[in-house]
N, C-alpha and C positions, 0 to 999 in steps of 0.2 A: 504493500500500500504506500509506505515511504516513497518509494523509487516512483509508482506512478502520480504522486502528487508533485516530485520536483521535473517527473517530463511536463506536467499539465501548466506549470510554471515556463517552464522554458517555452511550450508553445503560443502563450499567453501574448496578451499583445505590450509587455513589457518589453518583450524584446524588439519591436519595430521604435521605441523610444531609447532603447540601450545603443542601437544601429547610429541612430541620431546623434545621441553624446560624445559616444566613441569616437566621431567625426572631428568637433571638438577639444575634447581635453588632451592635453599636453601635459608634461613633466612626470611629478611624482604625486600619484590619484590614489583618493581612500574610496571605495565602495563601500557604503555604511547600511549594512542588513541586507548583504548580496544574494540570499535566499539558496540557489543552486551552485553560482560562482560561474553561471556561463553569461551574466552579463559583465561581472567582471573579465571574462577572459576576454570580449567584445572590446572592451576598455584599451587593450594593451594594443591595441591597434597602432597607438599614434602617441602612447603613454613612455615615460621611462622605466616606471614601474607603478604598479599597481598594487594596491592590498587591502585585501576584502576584508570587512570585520563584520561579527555576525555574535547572535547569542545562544543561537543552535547548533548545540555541541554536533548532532548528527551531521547538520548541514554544512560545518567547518569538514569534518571528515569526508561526507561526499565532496565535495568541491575540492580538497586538495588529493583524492584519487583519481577524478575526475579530472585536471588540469594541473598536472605537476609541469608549469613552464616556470624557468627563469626571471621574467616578469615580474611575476604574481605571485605574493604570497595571501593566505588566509587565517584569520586566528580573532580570539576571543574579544568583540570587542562590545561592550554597552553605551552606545551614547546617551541613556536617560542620565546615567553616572559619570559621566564623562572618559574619554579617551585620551591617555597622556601623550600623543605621539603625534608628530609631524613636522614640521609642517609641510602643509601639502597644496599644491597649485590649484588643486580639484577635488574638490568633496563633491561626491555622488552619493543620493538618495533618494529610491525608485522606489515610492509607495510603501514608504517605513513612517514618515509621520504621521500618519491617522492612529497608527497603533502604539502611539505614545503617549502616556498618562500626561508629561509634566517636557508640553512641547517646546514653551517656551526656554525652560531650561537647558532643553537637550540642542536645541536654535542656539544656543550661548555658547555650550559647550562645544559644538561643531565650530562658532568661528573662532576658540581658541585653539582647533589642530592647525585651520589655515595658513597659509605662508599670506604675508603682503601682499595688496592685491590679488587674493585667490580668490577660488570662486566657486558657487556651492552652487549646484545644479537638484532639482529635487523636485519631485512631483507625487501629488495627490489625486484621487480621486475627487469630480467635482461633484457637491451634493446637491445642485442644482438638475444636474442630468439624470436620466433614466437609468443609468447603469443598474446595477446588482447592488445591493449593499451587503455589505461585510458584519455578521456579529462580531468579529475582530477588531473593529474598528472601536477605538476611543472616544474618538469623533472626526466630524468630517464638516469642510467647509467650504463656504458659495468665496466666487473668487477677492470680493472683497476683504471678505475673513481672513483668506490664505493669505492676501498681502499686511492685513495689519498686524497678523502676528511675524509674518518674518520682518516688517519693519521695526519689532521692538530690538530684535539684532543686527540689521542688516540697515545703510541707509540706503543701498542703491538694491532695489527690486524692481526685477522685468519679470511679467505673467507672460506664459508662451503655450503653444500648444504642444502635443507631442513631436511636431515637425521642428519646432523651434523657434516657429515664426511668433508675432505677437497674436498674443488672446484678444480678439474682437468681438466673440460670441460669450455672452456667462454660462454658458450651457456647456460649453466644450468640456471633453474629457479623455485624456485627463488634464489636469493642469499641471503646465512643467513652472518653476521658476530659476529665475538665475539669478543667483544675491551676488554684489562684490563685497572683497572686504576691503574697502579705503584705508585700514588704517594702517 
């Protein structure tokens, strides 16, 4: 059942928005709750290195049996609690903050991995849209929610669609953003 839940992951349409990123990010990139670790391997595309962090101990082990590359490493990492490590050009997170109690927090503690002007790419499901909803989910937000909470960490937030382009519809889904860190 394991194994069939993280193929139904990887065919997901997460991965048409990991496609996109991967286009994107440069240097040295954290994927933050990489689920399978096949979007982080998408990542090393165009990355120096990559490294997954996750709090599913199963899902560290499939993904470094799964993609033992030079790139990439994967290991234990909780951003509600924060991550001591970095800093890093590109923080990616792909449909991990609904599932976080104490968002705002974990928003802090991701732009303390950051490097100087880095930049945090991360997308939500929009609760405005038909989608499916998740009992998973903590909560979920219409797009001007998604920006006033990462504006309490971030001053420069762009809403995008999963293409990358800018959010023009409130309906879209999912919603990407991309915070910089000015400081």
């Amino acid at each position: 059942m394991e194994l069939w839940n993280r193929l139904r992951y990887v065919l997901s349409p997460q991965f048409d928005l990991y496609e996109q990123v991967a286009k994107v990010v440069r240097g040295n990139v954290a994927d933050v709750g990489f689920g399978t670790g096949f979007g982080s391997h998408l990542l090393t595309m165009n990355a120096q290195a990559v490294t997954g962090y996750e709090v599913d101990e199963c899902g560290i082990r499939f993904a470094q049996k799964v993609f033992p590359f030079p790139k990439l490493s994967f290991k234990y990492g909780d951003v509600a609690k924060g991550i001591d490590e970095g800093p890093y050009d590109f923080i990616v997170m792909i449909d991990i903050i609904e599932h976080i109690k104490h968002d705002k927090q974990a928003l802090l503690n991701v732009k303390r991995m950051m490097a100087k002007n880095g930049s945090l790419i991360l997308s939500t499901p929009n609760r405005l849209s038909r989608y499916r909803k998740a009992e998973t989910h903590v909560r979920e937000y219409a797009p001007k929610e998604f920006e006033g909470i990462l504006k309490t960490a971030f001053v420069s937030v762009s809403l995008r669609t999963y293409t990358l382009e800018p959010l023009v519809s409130g309906y879209e889904n999912p919603m990407v953003a991309v915070c910089r860190n000015d400081e």
